[in-house]
N, C-alpha and C positions, 0 to 999 in steps of 0.2 A: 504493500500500500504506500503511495507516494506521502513524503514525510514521517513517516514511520519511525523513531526514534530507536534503533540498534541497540543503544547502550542504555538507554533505560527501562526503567520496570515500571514503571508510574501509567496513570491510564487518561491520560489528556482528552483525549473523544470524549470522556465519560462524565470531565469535570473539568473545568482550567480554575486553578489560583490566582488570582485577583490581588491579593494583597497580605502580607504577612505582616505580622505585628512579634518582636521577639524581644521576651527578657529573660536575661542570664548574666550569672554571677560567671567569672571568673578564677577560678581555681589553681592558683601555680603550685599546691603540693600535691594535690590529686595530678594534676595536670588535665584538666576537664573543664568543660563550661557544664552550668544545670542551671536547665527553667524550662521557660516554657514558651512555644510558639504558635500562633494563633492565625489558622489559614484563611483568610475568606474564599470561598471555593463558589464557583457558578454550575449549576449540571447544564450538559453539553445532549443530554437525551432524557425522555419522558420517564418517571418511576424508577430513579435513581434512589437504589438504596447502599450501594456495596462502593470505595473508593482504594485503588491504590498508589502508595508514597513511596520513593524510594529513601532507603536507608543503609548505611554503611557502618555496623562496629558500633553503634546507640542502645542504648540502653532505653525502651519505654514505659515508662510507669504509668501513665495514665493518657485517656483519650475522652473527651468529651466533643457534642456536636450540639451547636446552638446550648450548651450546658447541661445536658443531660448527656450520662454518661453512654459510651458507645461501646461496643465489642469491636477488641481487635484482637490479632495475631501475626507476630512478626515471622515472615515464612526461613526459609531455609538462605544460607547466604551461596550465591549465585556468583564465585569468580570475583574479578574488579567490581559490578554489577552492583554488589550488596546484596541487602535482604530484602523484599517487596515487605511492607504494613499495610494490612490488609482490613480496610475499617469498615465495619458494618453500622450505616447508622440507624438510630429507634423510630428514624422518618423515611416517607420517602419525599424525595426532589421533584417537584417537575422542570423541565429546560427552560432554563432563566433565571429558576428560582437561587439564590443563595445562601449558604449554612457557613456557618466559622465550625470548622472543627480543631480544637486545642488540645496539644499533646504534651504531656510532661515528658523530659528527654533527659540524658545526660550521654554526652561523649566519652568517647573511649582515650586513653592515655595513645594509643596507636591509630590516632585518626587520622587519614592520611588528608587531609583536608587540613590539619594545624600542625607549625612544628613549635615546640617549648622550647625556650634556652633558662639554661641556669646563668645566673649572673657572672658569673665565669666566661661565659660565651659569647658577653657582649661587650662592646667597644668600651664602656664605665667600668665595667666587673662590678657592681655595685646590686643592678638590678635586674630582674628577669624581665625576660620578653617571649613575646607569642605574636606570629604573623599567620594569617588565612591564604592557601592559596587553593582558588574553588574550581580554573577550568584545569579538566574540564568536564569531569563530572565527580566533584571532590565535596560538593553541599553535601550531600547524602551522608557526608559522612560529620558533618556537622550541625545539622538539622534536619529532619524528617522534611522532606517535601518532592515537588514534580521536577524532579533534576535534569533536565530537559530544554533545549536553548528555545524549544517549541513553544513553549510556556512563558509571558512576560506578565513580572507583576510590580508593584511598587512595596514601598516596607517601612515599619517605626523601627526602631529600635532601644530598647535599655539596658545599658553594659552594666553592671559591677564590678567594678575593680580597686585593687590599692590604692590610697588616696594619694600617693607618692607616684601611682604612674599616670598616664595618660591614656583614653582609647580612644582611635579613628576610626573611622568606618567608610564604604564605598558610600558616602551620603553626604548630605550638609550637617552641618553639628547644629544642635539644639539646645545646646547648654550642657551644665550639669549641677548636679544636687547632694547632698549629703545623702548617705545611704542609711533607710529608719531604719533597719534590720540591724547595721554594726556600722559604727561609730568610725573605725580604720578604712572607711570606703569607703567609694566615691560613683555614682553611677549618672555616666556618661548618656547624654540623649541623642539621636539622628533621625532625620526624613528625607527619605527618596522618592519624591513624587513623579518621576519619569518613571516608566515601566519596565524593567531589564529582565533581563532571563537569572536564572539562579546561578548561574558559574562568577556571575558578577558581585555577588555580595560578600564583601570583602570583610574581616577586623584586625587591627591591629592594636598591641599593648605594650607598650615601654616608656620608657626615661626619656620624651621621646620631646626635643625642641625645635622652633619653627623662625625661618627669618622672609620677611616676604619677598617678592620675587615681582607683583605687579599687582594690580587692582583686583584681581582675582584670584594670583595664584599666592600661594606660602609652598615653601619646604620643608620638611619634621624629617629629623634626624637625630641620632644622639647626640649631646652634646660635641663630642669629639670631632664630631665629622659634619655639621652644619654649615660651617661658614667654607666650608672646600666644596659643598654640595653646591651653598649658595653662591659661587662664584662660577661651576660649572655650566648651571642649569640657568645662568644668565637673560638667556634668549628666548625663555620660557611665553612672555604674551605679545613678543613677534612673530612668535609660530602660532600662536592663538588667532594672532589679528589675522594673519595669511591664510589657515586651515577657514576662519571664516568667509574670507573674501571667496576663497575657493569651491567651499561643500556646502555654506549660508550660517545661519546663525548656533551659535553655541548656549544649547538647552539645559544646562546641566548648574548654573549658577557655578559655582566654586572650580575652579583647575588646579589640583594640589598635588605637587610631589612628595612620595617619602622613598625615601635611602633607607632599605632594611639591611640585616645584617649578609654578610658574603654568601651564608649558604641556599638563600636565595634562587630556586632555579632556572630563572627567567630573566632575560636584558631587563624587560618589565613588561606588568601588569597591565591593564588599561583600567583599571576600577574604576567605575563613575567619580567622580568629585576627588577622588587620591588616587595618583595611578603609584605604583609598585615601584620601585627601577632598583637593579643590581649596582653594588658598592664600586663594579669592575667597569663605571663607565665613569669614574672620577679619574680622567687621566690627566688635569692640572692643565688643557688645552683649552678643552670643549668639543677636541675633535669629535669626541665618540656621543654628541649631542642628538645624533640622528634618531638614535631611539624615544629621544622625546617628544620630536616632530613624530616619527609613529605611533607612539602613546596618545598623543593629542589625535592625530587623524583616526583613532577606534571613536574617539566621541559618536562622528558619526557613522565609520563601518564597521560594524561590531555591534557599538552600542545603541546604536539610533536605529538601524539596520543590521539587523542579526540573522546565523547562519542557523535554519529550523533545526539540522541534525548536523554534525561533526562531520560526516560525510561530506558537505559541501562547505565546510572551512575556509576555502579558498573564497570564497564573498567576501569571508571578514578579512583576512589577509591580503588577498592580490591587489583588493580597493585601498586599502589601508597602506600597502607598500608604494602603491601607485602617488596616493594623495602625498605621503611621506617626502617622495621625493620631489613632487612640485613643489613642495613647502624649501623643501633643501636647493630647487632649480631657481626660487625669488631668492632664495637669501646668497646664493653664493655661484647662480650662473646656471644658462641651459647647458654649456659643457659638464658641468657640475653632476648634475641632473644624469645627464648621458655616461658621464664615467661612473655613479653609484649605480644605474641601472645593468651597465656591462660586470660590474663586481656583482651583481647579485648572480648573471650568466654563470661568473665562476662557481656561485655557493651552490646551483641546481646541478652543475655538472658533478660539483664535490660530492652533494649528497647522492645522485645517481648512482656515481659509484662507489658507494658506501651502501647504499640499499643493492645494489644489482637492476642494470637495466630492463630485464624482464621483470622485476618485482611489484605485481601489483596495488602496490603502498605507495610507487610512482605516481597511480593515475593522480588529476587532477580532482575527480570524484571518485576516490577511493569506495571500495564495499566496507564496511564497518563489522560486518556482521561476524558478533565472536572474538572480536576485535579490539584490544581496551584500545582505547582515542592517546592513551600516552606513549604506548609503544609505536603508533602508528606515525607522531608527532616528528615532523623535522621541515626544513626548509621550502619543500616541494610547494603545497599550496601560498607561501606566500612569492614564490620567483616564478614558477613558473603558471600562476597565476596572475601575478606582477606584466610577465613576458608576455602572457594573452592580454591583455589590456593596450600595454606598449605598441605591440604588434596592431590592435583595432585600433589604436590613438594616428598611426602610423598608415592605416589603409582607409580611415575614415575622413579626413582632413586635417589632420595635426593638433596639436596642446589645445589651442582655441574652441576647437569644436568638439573637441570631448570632454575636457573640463565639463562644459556645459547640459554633457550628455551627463555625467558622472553628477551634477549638482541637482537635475530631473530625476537621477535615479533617486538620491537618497531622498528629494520631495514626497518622490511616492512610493518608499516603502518603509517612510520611518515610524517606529515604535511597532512595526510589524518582524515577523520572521519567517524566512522565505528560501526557496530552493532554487538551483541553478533554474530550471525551466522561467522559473518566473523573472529573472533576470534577462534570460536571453529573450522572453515573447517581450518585453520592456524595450529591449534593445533593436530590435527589428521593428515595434511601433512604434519610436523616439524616431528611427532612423529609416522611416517608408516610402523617403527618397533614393533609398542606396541599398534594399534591399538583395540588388543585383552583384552588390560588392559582398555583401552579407552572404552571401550563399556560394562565395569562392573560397570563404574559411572551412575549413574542415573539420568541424565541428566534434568530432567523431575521435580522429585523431588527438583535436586537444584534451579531451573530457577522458574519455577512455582506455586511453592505451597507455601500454608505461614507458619510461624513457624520456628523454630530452624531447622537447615539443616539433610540432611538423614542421615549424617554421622561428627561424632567427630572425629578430627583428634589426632594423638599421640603426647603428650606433655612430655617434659622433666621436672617433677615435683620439682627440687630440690631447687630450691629459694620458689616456690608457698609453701610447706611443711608447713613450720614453720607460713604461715599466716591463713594456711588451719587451724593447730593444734590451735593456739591460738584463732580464731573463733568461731573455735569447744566448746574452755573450756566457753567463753562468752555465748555462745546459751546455754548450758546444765548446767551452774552456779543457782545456787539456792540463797538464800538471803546471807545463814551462809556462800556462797563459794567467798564472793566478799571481802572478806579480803586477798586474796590468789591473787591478782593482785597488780600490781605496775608499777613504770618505766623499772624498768629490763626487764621486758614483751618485751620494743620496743628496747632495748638498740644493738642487732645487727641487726636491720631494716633499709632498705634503706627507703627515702621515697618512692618508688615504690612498696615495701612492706608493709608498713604502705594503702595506697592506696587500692593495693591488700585485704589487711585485713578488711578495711571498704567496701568494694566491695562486699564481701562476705557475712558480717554482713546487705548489705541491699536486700540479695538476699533471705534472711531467713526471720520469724517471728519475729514484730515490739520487740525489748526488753522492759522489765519495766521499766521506769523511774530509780528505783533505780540503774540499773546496769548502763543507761548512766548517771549520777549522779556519779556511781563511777568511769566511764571512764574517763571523765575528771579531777576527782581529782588525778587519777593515771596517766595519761598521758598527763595531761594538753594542751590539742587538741583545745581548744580555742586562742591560744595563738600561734599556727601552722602558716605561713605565705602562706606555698605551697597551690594554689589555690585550686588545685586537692582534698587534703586533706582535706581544710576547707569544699569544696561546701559537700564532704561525711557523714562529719563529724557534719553539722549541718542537712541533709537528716535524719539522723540515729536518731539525738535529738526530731525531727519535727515527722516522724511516728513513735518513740515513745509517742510521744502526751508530752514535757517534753516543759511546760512556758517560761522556762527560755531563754528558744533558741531561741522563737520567734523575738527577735527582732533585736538578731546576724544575725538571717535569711533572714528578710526583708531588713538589710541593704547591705549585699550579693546581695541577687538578683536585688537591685535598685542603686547599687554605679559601679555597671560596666553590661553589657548586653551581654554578650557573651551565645547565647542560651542555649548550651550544659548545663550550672547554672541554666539561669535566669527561664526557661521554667517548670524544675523541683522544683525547691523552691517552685513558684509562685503557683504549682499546689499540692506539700505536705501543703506548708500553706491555700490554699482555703480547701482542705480535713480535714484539723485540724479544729473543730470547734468553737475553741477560737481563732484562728487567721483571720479567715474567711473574716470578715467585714475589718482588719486591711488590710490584701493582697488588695482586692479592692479598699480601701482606698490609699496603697498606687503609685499602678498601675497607677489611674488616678493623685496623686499627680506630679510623675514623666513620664507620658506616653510625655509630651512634649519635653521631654530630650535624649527619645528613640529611637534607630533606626527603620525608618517605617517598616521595615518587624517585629521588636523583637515586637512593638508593638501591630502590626496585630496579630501575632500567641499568646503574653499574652491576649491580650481581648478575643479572640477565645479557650483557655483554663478556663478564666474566667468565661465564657458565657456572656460576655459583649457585645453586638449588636453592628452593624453601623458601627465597622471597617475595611477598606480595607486600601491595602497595593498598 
C-alpha cells in the first residue's frame, strides 16, 4: 500500500495524533525520564475501538482514554521495531471524532533514543548531561506514540530537572517554574505549534550557556566551548535571511544552535527551534559552516515538508543539500556552489563503493522493508538526490527557474508528508510547458537502480582544477619525483580545496607509504585542526597500510562519534592488518561512552555479535 510505513508498528489509517502534551521528571541516577504523555488522537474510520503505538525498551504503567481507564498490552519486541501497545478503548470512535489517550511510561537506562553522560564526560566535569536523538525512528523509545514521519502533530511540554541544569527542547521555551513536588528542581516549559512528525522532538539537559548570534538565533553550549561556538557559527541569520529569500518565510519563531558533546553522531540535527550540531565543526575558521546552512535549509525540507516513510528520505535531503548550497553559492560565489556540488560527486562515488554498486541501499528509493533506516543511512539520498535536482536545475533553465520551482514546491506541501510520486506529479504540473524535456529523464534509472546515477550533471571546474592537477602529480609521482613537493603545493588552497584534494586521492589506488610519509612532511597534515581534513587525511595514511597513523586514527575515531568519521576509521583500521586486534580492542574499550546507534553500527562493521540498538 503506497505510504505504508516499513518500520513502524503504529496504525495511522486507524487514528492520527494530533497533538501530544508531555510531562516528565528527569532522572540522572536511574538514568530515565517518568511521567506521562497525553495523545490527542483523531479516528481515521467509523467504530474505532482498538489503537496501536509504537514503543521501544518503556516500561507502561498505566493507560487511560478520555480518563477512564483503558486495556492494554505491550506485545512482543519486534527487532529495531520495538514493541507495538496495543490499546483497547471503553468507547468507541467514530471518524473525526477525538479521544486523549494518556499513558504512564518510564524509559529504559538503554534507550536508544537518549545517551546519559556522567559529569566526567562533559567538557565542566562538574555536571551531567543527556541529549535526544529521535530520527529516525528512536521516539519509540522515548515515549509511547505513532513513530512515523507519516504522522504530524504539535506538542506542550514539562521537563523536571536539576535546578542547576538547564532543558531545551525542539520548541520555543515557555518559561520555567519551581518544581511543587521537590524543592532541588526546576521544571522547564515548551510549545511547538507547527506540526512535525515525531523523529523531530528533541531534549536536551546540561550546564548548558547561551551567547546570541542574531535577533533570533542564541547558541547553548557548555561553558567551555561557547564563545569558540559563538565565533564559529557567526553567519548564522545571513543564512537565515538567504534560506528565506530562497524557500519564503521562516515559520518556526526561534533558530537556535546547541554544540553537544563529541559523541554526538550526526554533523547535526535539524530540530525545530535548536538544531543539534557536532563539536567536530569548531575548526576556528568557519570553514566547516556549511552544515549550518543545511540545518537551517530542513526548516523547510524536512520540516515544513517531510519524507511520509524513510524510504523516500531523499525529499528531505536532496532539497535540503540543494537549498544548502545556494545559501553557500550567495554567500561565497556560483563557482562556490559548483565546486561543493562536485565534492558531494566524490562523497556518492565514496559511499558506492563502500556499499557495492549492485547494492540495493544505492537506490535513491530504497525498499525498507526489514530494514532498520540506520543501517540503511549514508550519503546516497542526500548526493545523489542532490545530483537529480542539479541535473533538473541544469535541463530545466538554470538557478533562476528552479529556485522558483523549488519555492512552489515547498508552498504546497508544507506541514504535509509526502512521497516521491507526489513530488514528481508536482513537478510535471509546475512545469507543463516542458513536459517534453521531462520525459527525456529516466526516471527509472534515477529512482531504482543502484549505483552512480544515469546521468553526471555539468560542473563549473574552476576551483576543483588545481586539486584535480595536484592529485594527478601525487598518483603518477614515482620515488625520484617526491622531492618536487612542498608547502607551496597548498599555499593558494582553501580548506575546501585541500579536502577536495584528499577526496580524490582516496578515490584512486592506496599510495606507498613513502609518498604519504612525504605528504606530511611537506604539508604537515597532522597538525590540521579542520575535522574534515584530519578524518581524510589519516583514511589516506590507514589504506596506505602507513604504522604511524594508527594510533592518530584510533584516537579520531574514539574521542568524538560522529558516524560520517567514526564508521570509516573503524573499518580502514579493522582492514589494516596490524591494527586489526587494536580497533577491536578499542571499540569495546570505549563502546560504553558511545552513542547507542554509533555503537550498534561499529560492532556491526566489526562483526562483533549481540549488539542492538
Amino acid at each position: 500500500m503506497a505510504g505504508l510505513d516499513p518500520t513502524s508498528l503504529s496504525s495511522p489509517d486507524d487514528c492520527r495524533t494530533h497533538h501530544l502534551y508531555l510531562r516528565c521528571r528527569v532522572d540522572f541516577e536511574r538514568r530515565s525520564l517518568r511521567g506521562t504523555v497525553a495523545l490527542t488522537v483523531r479516528a481515521e474510520r467509523d467504530l474505532l475501538r482498538c489503537l496501536v503505538l509504537d514503543t521501544k525498551d518503556l516500561t507502561i504503567h498505566n493507560v487511560t482514554a478520555d480518563r477512564q481507564e483503558a486495556k492494554f498490552t505491550l506485545g512482543e519486541r519486534q527487532s529495531y521495531k520495538g514493541s507495538p501497545l496495543e490499546i483497547t478503548l471503553p468507547f468507541e470512535l467514530r471518524k473525526g471524532q477525538d479521544a486523549i489517550i494518556e499513558i504512564s511510561f518510564e524509559t529504559s537506562p538503554r534507550s536508544s533514543a537518549l545517551q546519559w553522560f556522567s559529569p566526567e564526560q562533559t567538557s565542566g566535569k562538574r555536571h551531567p548531561f543527556l541529549f535526544s536523538q529521535c530520527q529516525a525512528n528512536h521516539c519509540r523509545s522515548l515515549l509511547p506514540c505513532q513513530d512515523t514521519p507519516s504522522v504530524k502533530l504539535t506538542y506542550y511540554a514539562e521537563i523536571s530537572v536539576p535546578s542547576e541544569l538547564v532543558a531545551l527542547m525542539s520548541a520555543n521555551r515557555d518559561g520555567d517554574l519551581p518544581d511543587p513536588e521537590d524543592c532541588t528542581r526546576k521544571i522547564y516549559r515548551f510549545y511547538q505549534n507547527v506540526p512535525i512528525p515525531s523523529y523531530l522532538i528533541a531534549l536536551v539537559v546540561g550546564a548548558l550557556v547561551s551567547r546570541e548570534l542574531g535577533p533570533r538565533s542564541l547558541v547553548w553550549a557548555e561553558e567551555e566551548l561557547v564563545e569558540k561556538s559563538a565565533y564559529e557559527f557567526a553567519q548564522t541569520e545571513a543564512m537565515l535571511k538567504i534560506a528565506e529569500d530562497l524557500a519564503g518565510p521562516y515559520v518556526w519563531g526561534q533558530y537556535d544552535l546547541l554544540v553537544l558533546p563529541p559523541s554526538f553522531p550526526y554533523g547535526g540535527m535539524e530540530n525545530p527551534c535548536l538544531t543539534f550540531v557536532t563539536p567536530t565543526l569548531l575548526a576556528g575558521d568557519r570553514s566547516l559552516s556549511s552544515v549550518i546552512a543545511h540545518e537551517i535549509s530542513h526548516s523547510w525540507t524536512g520540516n515544513l515538508v517531510t519524507n511520509k516513510t524513510w524510504e523516500h528520505f531523499w525529499l528531505n535531503e536532496g532539497h535540503t543539500v540543494y537549498l544548502e548550497r545556494r545559501i553557500g553559492g550567495r554567500l561565497f560565489g556560483e563557482q562556490f556552489r559548483h565546486f561543493q556540488a562536485l565534492g558531494g560527486w566524490r562523497e556518492l562515488q565514496n559511499s558506492i563503493n563502500t556499499f557495492g554498486s549492485t547494492n540495493p541501499l544505492t537506490h535513491l528509493i530504497p525498499s525498507l522493508k526489514d530494514v532498520d533506516p540506520d543501517v540503511a543511512y549514508s550519503s546516497v539520498p542526500y548526493e545523489k538526490g542532490f545530483a537529480l535536482l542539479f541535473y533538473l536545475e541544469q535541463l530545466l533553465g538554470g538557478p533562476d527557474v528552479f529556485i522558483e520551482f523549488l519555492k512552489a514546491y515547498i508552498q504546497q506541501f508544507a506541514y504535509k508528508s509526502i512521497v516521491t510520486e507526489d513530488w514528481k506529479n508536482f513537478l510535471y504540473s509546475y512545469f507543463t510547458y516542458k513536459t517534453d524535456i521531462l520525459d527525456t529523464v529516466d526516471w527509472n534509472a534515477w529512482f531504482n537502480t543502484p549505483g552512480m546515477p544515469p546521468v553526471k550533471p555539468t560542473y563549473d571546474m574552476t576551483l576543483a582544477n588545481a586539486c584535480i592537477d595536484l592529485s594527478q602529480r601525487w598518483i603518477k609521482a614515482t620515488e625520484n619525483d617526491l622531492g618536487s613537493f612542498n608547502s607551496a603545493d597548498l599555499k593558494d588552497f582553501s580548506s575546501h580545496q585541500v579536502i577536495e584534494f584528499l577526496a580524490l586521492l582516496l578515490l584512486a589506488d592506496p599510495l606507498p607509504v613513502s609518498h604519504v610519509r612525504k605528504m606530511r612532511e611537506a604539508y604537515n597534515f597532522n597538525a590540521f585542526n579542520n575535522s574534515e581534513i584530519r578524518f581524510r587525511w589519516l583514511r589516506l595514511c590507514l589504506q596506505a597500510e602507513w604504522e604511524d597513523a594508527i594510533p592518530l586514527a584510533l584516537q579520531m575515531a574514539t574521542k568524538q562519534g560522529r558516524l560520517k568519521f567514526t564508521r570509516p576509521l573503524f573499518k580502514d583500521l579493522y582492514k589494516f592488518e596490524k591494527s586489526r586486534d587494536q580497533a577491536v580492542a578499542a571499540f569495546h574499550q570505549h563502546q560504553a561512552s558511545m552513542h547507542p546507534v554509533t555503537a550498534m553500527l561499529v560492532a556491526k562493521d566489526l562483526g562483533i555479535g549481540g549488539q542492538t540498538a
